[in-house]
C-alpha positions, 0 to 999 in steps of 0.5 A: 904310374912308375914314372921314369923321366920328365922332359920338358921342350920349349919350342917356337913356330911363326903362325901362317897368318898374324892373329890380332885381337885389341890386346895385341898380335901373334906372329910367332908362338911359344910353348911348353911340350912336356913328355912323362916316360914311365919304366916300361918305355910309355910316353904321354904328351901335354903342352903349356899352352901359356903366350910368351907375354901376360895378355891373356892371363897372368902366366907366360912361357917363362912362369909356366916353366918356373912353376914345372921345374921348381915347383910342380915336377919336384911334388910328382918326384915326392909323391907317387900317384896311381892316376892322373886325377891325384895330380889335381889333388897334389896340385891344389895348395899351389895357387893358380897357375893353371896353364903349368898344372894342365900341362904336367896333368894333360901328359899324365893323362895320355900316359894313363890312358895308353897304360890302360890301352885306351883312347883318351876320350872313352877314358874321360867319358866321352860319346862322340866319334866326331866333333864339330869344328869352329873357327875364329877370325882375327883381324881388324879388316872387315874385307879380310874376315869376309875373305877368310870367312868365305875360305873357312865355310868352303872348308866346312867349318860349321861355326865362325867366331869374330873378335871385336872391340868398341873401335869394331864390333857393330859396323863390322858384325853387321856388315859380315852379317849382311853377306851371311844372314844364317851364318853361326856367328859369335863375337869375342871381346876379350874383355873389351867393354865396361857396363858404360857400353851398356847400349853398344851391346844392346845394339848387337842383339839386332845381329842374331848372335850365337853368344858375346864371350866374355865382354867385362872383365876377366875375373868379373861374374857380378857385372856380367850378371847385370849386362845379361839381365839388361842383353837379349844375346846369350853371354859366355864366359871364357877368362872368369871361369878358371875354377869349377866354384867359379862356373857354379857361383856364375850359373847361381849368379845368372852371369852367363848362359854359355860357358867356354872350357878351355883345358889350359885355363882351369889347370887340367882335364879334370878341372874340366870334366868337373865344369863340364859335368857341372853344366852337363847336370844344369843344362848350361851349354858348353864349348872347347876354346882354343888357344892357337895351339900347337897339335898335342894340345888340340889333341887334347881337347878333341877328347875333352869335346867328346864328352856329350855337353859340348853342344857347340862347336868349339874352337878345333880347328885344322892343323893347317889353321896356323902351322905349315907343319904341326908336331904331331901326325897325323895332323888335325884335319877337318872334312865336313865340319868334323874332326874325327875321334881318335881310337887308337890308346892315348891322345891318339896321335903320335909326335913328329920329332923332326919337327919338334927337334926343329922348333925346340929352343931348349930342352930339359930332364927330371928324372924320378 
């Protein structure tokens, strides 16, 4: 991989709609685009896909950056790689920072495949020409998540998943649940409760629950292990799992039945075909989490969905979920639950740079 020039674009966009969670509410969204050009005038796309404050993990738009200019594009600079997996191994004496690494190593990838002339999902592995498609409701209105609901089924959308909290969860999930007795739903704490909860969450096995991610704490697998002993509704976990080790000791553990990838969270596509793979061999099932991210990220993760362990839809929407204008194109659509594969070398979709130069709030170059 001769590559030529990285350059990095930090860019802002207000969603459609707010989206709450107990943590707190996204009206606007940062990113980080990264764009790896090699010699021969190939481009590959990867996103940051940190928030602006630390609410979801530890890292933010501006560590993220830090971590790219200061430390992860100068080790690229110094060390040459033939393939973009080498990118995981030069990545890993630096601790954490997972968001920053995916970003730099999705962008390797696209640019890989598109040297090789391949799609990006047959290059990791991946079976699938479609994959299904979910959606999550955010909101801490029990009339607006049934109005939204209704909007999301009549799309096709083939799973719903809902945020709660101990302030919202049994009244609210029963009520939904009242309305669509068959639905596909799930619950998402985010990290809401404790093991003195213990009896709120036994409650919500009454409610035919396709799984609660990630309940307890954000680095806890030992508690969780004692909350899915105690709970009839599979746990997934989400925020615990940001290492291939950390899925392995929480499957030995008993900690959760379901896990959720999520590209960004565990430093890269690599990292999550190594889960994967993982759960794959184990029968553990799996899902792509999102994280109301911008198009070349949910590029991205329609390749990692591919792969055949993701057995539940995952969190791929439209483009049109939050953006009145994605930046790429063609936009990510959903036509009867599905999101089609793309075929074409690469991520498969291309940028729209009026609306990247619209969005970008600033804009940086390392050339090699």
């Amino acid at each position: 991989m001769n590559i030529a020039l990285i350059e990095l674009f930090i860019i802002r966009m207000p969603l459609k709609s707010p989206f709450m969670t107990h943590l707190g509410t996204v009206s606007e969204r940062e990113g980080i685009i990264v764009k790896i050009t090699d010699k021969e005038g190939n481009s590959g796309f990867g996103e940051g896909v940190a928030f602006s404050t630390p609410w979801y993990t530890e890292e933010t738009v501006k560590t993220s950056t830090h971590m790219l200019t200061d430390v992860l594009i100068p080790v690229l600079q110094n060390h040459p790689i033939e393939h973009p997996q080498e990118a995981a191994v030069l990545f890993q004496p630096i601790r954490r920072n997972h968001m920053a690494k995916a970003a730099l190593e999705t962008a390797l990838w696209d640019l890989y495949a598109k040297e090789q002339s391949q799609p990006l999902s047959r290059l990791i592995g991946g079976t699938r020409e479609r994959v299904a498609s979910g959606v999550v409701v955010a909101t801490d209105s029990t009339a607006s998540a049934l109005r939204q609901i209704e909007a999301y089924l009549e799309e096709g959308y083939q799973r719903i998943k809902v945020k709660i909290n101990p302030q919202q969860d049994y009244d609210f999930l029963g009520e939904i649940r009242r309305y669509y007795p068959q639905l596909p739903l799930m619950a998402d704490a985010n990290s809401a409760y404790t093991l003195t909860d213990l009896d709120r969450l036994k409650a919500l096995d009454e409610l035919d629950l396709l799984m609660i991610e990630q309940p307890l704490d954000p680095d806890d697998i030992i508690e969780h292990a004692q909350l899915q002993k105690a709970i009839r509704t599979p746990i997934c976990l989400d925020e615990s799992i940001v290492t291939f080790d950390d899925a392995r000791k929480a499957h030995e553990l008993g900690s959760c039945k379901i896990i959720n990838i999520k590209v960004g969270r565990v430093g890269g596509l690599f990292e999550a075909k190594r889960i994967h793979d993982y759960c794959y061999e184990h029968d553990i099932p799996v899902w792509c989490g999102g994280m109301i991210e911008f198009g070349i990220s949910r590029a991205h993760n329609i390749a990692l969905a591919s792969l055949p362990g993701f057995s539940i839809p995952g969190d791929l929407s439209a483009s049109s979920r939050f953006w009145e204008e994605d930046i790429i194109t063609p936009e990510v659509t959903v036509e009867n639950g599905v999101i089609s594969v793309p075929a074409r070398p690469g991520m498969g979709f291309t940028i729209n740079e009026k609306r990247l130069k619209e969005t970008t709030m600033a804009k940086m170059a390392f050339r090699f």
